[in-house]
N, C-alpha and C positions, 0 to 999 in steps of 0.2 A: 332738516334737509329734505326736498323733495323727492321722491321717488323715481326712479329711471321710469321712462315709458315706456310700455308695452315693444315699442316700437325696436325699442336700442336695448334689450332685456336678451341675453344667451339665453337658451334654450334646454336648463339644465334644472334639475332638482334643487328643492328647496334647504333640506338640509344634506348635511355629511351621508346620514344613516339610509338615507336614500340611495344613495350611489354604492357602485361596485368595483372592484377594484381586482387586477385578474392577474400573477403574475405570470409567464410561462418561461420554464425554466427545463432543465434538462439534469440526473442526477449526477453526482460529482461534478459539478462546476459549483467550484467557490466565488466567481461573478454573482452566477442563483444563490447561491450559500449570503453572501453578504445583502444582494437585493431583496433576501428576505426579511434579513435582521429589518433592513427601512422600512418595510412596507409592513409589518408586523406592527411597529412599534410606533409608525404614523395612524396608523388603521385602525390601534385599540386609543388611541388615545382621546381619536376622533368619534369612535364607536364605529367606522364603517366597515361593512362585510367584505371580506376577501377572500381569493379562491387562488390557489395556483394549479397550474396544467401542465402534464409533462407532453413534452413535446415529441419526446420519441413513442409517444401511446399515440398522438394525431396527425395523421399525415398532413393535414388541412396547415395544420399550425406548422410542421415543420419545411413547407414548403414555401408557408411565408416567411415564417422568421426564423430559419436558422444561422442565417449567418449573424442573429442580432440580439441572441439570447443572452442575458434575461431581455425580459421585453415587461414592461408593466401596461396593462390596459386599464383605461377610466372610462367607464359604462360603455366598453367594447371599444372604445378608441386606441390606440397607439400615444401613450402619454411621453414613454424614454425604453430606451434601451440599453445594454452593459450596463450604467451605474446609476442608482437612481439617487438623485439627490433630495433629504429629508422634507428642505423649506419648499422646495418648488413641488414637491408630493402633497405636502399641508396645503399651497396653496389652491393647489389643482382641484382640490376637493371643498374648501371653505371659499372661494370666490365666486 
């Protein structure tokens, strides 16, 4: 199969372990509580690095997103919010 060109190619890292994966969550919310369970267990299986941030430690973040927490970021983007779903997490990161 011939290779995409340059041209029509995302503008994204080549593998998984490249990429970062951010969730920001807030303590006692079992929305965070469950969005971690996914992102944990997409994240190691992929190898890719993840970080969660509490939102009540950053004004920045709770001004963007709280009414949307959890929030998962893919290399700083806004991937989903409330629930994250496993297959479309795997994909976000292996496509």
């Amino acid at each position: 199969m011939a290779r995409m060109s340059p041209l029509f190619r995302r503008n994204t890292p080549d593998a998984p372990q490249d990429r970062l994966v951010t969730l920001v969550r807030k303590p006692g919310c079992h929305l965070c509580d469950d969005a971690q369970v996914v992102v944990e267990k997409v994240c190691g299986e992929l190898g890719v690095p993840w970080e969660h941030k509490d939102i009540s430690e950053d004004r920045e973040l709770y001004d963007r997103y709280w009414e949307q927490i959890p929030v998962v970021l893919v290399d700083g983007r806004q991937h989903t919010f409330w629930r994250v779903d496993e297959d479309r997490l795997r994909r976000a990161l292996t496509d």
